[in-house]
ZAMARGU-4260 file (C-alpha; in steps of 0.2 Angstrom, whole numbers, plus 5000, padded with zeros to 4 digits):
<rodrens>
0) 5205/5971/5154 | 5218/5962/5162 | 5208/5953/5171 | 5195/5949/5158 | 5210/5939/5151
5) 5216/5929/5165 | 5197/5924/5168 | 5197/5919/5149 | 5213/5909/5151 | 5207/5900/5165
10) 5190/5894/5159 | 5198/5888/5142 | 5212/5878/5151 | 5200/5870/5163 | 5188/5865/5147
15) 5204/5861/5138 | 5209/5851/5155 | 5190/5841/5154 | 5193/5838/5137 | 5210/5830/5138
20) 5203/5819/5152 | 5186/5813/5145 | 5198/5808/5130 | 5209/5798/5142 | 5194/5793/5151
25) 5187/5784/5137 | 5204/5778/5130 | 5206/5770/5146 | 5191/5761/5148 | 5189/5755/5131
30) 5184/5735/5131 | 5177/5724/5116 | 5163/5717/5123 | 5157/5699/5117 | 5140/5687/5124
35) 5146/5670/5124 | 5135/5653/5124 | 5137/5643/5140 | 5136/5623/5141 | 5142/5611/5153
40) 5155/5624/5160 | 5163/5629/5141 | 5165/5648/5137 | 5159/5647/5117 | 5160/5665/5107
45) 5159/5669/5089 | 5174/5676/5081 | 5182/5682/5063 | 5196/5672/5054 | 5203/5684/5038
50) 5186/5688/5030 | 5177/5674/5039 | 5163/5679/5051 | 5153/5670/5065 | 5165/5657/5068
55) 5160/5647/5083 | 5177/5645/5094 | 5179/5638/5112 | 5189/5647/5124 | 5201/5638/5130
60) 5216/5643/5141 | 5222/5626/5142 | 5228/5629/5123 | 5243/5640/5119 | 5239/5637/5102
65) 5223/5642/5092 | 5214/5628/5082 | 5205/5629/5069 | 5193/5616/5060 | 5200/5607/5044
70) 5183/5610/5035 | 5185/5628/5039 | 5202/5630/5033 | 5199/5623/5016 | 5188/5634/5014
75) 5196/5649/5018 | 5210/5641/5009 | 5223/5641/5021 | 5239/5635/5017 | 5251/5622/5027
80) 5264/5627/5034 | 5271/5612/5044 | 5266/5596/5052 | 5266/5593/5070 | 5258/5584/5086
85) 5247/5590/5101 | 5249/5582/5118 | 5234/5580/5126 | 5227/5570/5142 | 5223/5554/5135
90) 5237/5553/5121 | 5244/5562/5106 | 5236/5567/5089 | 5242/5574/5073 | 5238/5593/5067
95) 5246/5605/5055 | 5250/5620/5054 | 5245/5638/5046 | 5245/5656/5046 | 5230/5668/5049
100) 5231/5687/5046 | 5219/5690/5055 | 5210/5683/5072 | 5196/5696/5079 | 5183/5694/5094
105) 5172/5708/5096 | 5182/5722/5093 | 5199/5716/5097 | 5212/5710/5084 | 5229/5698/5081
110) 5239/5697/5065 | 5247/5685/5058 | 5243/5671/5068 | 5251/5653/5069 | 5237/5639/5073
115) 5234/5622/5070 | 5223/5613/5059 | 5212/5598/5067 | 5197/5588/5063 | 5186/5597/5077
120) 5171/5584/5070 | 5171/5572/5086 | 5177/5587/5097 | 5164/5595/5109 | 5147/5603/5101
125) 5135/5616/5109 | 5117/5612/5105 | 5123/5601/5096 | 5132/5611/5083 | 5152/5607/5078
130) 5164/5621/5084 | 5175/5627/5070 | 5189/5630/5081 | 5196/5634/5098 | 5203/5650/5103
135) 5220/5650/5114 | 5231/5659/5125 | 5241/5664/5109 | 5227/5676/5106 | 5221/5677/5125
140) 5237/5682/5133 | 5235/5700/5124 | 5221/5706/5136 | 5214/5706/5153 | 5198/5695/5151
145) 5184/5700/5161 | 5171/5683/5165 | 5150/5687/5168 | 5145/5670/5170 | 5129/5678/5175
150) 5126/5689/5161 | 5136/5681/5149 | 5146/5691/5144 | 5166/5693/5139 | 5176/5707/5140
155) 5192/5711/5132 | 5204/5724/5141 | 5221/5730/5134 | 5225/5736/5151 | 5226/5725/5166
160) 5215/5726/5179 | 5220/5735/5196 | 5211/5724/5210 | 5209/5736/5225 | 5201/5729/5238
165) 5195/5713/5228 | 5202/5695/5231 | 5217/5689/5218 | 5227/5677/5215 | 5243/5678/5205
170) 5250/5665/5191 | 5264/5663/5182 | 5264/5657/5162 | 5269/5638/5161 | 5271/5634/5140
175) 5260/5648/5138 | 5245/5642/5153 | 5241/5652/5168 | 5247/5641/5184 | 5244/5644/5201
180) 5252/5637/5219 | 5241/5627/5224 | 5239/5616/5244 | 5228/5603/5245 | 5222/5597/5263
185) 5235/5606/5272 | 5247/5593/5268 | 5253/5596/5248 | 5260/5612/5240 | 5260/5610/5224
190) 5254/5618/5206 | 5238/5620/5196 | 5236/5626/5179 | 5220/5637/5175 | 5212/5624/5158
195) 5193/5633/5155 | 5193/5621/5139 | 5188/5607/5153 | 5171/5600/5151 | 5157/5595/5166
200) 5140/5596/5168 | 5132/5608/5179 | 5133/5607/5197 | 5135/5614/5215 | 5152/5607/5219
205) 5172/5611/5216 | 5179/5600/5206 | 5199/5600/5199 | 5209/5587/5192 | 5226/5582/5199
210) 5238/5570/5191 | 5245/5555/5198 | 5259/5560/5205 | 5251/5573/5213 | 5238/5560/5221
215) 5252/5548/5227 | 5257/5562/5235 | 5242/5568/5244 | 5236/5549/5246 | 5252/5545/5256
220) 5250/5559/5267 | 5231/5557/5269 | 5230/5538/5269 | 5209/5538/5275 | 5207/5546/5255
225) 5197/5536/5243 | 5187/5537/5228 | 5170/5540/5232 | 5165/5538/5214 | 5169/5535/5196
230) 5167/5545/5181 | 5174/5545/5162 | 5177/5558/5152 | 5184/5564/5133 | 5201/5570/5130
235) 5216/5574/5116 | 5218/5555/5111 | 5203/5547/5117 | 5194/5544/5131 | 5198/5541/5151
240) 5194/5533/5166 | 5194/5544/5181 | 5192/5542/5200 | 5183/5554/5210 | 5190/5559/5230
245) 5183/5571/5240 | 5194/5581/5251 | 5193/5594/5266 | 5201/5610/5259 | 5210/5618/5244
250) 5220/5633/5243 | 5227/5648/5234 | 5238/5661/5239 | 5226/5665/5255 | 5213/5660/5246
255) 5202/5644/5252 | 5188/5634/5247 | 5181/5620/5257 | 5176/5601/5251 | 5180/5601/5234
260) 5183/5586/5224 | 5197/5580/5215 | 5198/5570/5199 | 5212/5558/5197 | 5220/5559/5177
265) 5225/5542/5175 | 5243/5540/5169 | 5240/5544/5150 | 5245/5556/5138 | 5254/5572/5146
270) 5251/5563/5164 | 5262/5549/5158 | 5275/5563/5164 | 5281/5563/5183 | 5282/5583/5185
275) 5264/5582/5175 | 5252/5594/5186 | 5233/5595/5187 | 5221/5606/5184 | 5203/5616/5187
280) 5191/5625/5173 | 5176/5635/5175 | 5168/5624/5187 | 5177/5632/5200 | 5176/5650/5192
285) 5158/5652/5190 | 5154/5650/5209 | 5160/5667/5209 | 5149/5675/5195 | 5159/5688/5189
290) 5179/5686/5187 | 5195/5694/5176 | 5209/5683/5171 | 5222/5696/5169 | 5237/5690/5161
295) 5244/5708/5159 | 5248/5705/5177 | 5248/5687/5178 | 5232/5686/5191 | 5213/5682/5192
300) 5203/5694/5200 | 5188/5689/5209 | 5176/5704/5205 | 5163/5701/5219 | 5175/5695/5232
305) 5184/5707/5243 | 5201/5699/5252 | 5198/5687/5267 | 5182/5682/5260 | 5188/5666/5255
310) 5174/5652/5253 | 5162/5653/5237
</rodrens>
């Protein structure tokens, strides 16, 4: 009989055991998952303001604050709480501000929010519809992002990512935007921030965008660099004219990638600042299909490359 009991008290601990961890199990790899529309290198999803749905927002972790469109606003009937400035690349513009209760993506939730409110009516469209509002690293830097550019596809993690055997590289938070040590051509150590709200049209090629002090920089020690071509773009406070070089190497933390192209910001806006530094978007992120901007742990992990693979 004794052993009738023993037997009995072992089989219930191992299915209390299973139990436990299929709980934890779950618990642990719980994600909100969220498609996400994809034009000209821009990450758009639909999220929920208060008791607002389908709100088209675009990620942007060049933003430590949230936007909101002023149309959409008045409707929901959000209060002012204060008026302010943004900085941007081409100059400053006017927004006020306000407090959400609520921000949610998929399944994922912040409360009591403080955003801006802009006119996002001459801001950037997809299919040729107006965003009603941008979605920042206020509400990004709770999770560990997971990037399909294949499937289109977001996931949102509330536990970082451990990176075994794949290729990372670590960032630190700068006024609330991942940046990252950064060399370009052998010759510069310097810093990049991680801005998915930048814009470009499809193509095979790197591109990232240095400021002009960091092109001095890079011109003095590479003296043979020159533009190879032009191009403009739209920024906070207008538009820009911007010179195109193309250079033999960029890396990070280990991490390399051959003939890029840098984009010189002219000396406007927040790169009218000496210690102003540049930056790279999605252009450069998609090359490698699937990625997770982790900033529990302050790294992007690059999902289908393992470390010392290092060109995309």
């Amino acid at each position: 009989m004794r052993k009738l009991y023993v037997r009995l008290s072992i089989v219930i601990a191992l299915l209390f055991s299973l139990f436990v961890n299929e709980l934890y199990a779950k618990k642990k790899v719980k994600t909100a998952t969220i498609p996400f529309q994809y034009s000209q290198s821009l990450i758009f999803v639909r999220v929920k303001v208060n008791n607002k749905s389908g709100l088209l927002f675009l990620l942007n972790t060049g933003a430590n604050t949230s936007v909101i469109d002023k149309s959409i606003a008045e409707k929901l009937k959000l209060s002012i709480l204060d008026h302010d400035t943004v900085l941007g690349t081409a100059g400053k513009e006017p927004v006020q501000t306000l407090k959400i209760k609520t921000l949610q993506v998929g399944d994922e939730t912040i409360k009591d929010l403080i955003i801006s409110k802009r006119d996002l009516s001459g801001f950037v469209k997809v299919n040729n519809y107006k965003i009603d509002g941008i979605l920042g690293t206020d509400f990004l830097k709770n999770f560990a992002i997971t990037i399909d550019f294949g499937d289109r596809r977001i996931f949102l993690s509330r536990k970082a990512m451990k990176p075994g055997r794949q290729m990372y590289i670590p960032f630190e938070m700068d006024d609330n935007i991942p940046r990252f040590e950064a060399r370009l051509n052998d010759t510069l150590s310097t810093y990049l921030r991680y801005n998915s709200g930048v814009s470009l049209n499809p193509n095979k090629d790197v591109y990232v965008n240095v400021s002009p002090s960091q092109w001095y920089q890079l011109k003095m020690a590479n003296r043979q660099l020159n533009p190879v071509r032009y191009m403009t773009g739209t920024g906070v406070g207008g538009n820009v004219y911007l010179q195109v070089v193309s250079i033999d190497k960029l890396a990070f933390n280990g991490m390399e990638i051959k003939s890029p192209f840098i984009i010189v910001q002219p000396r406007e806006g927040y790169f009218e600042k000496d210690e102003a530094i540049g930056f790279f978007g999605n252009n450069l992120l998609e090359k490698y299909y699937k990625v997770t901007i982790d900033f529990l742990n302050n790294r992007i992990v690059f999902n289908n490359v393992k470390k010392k693979e290092l060109t995309p």
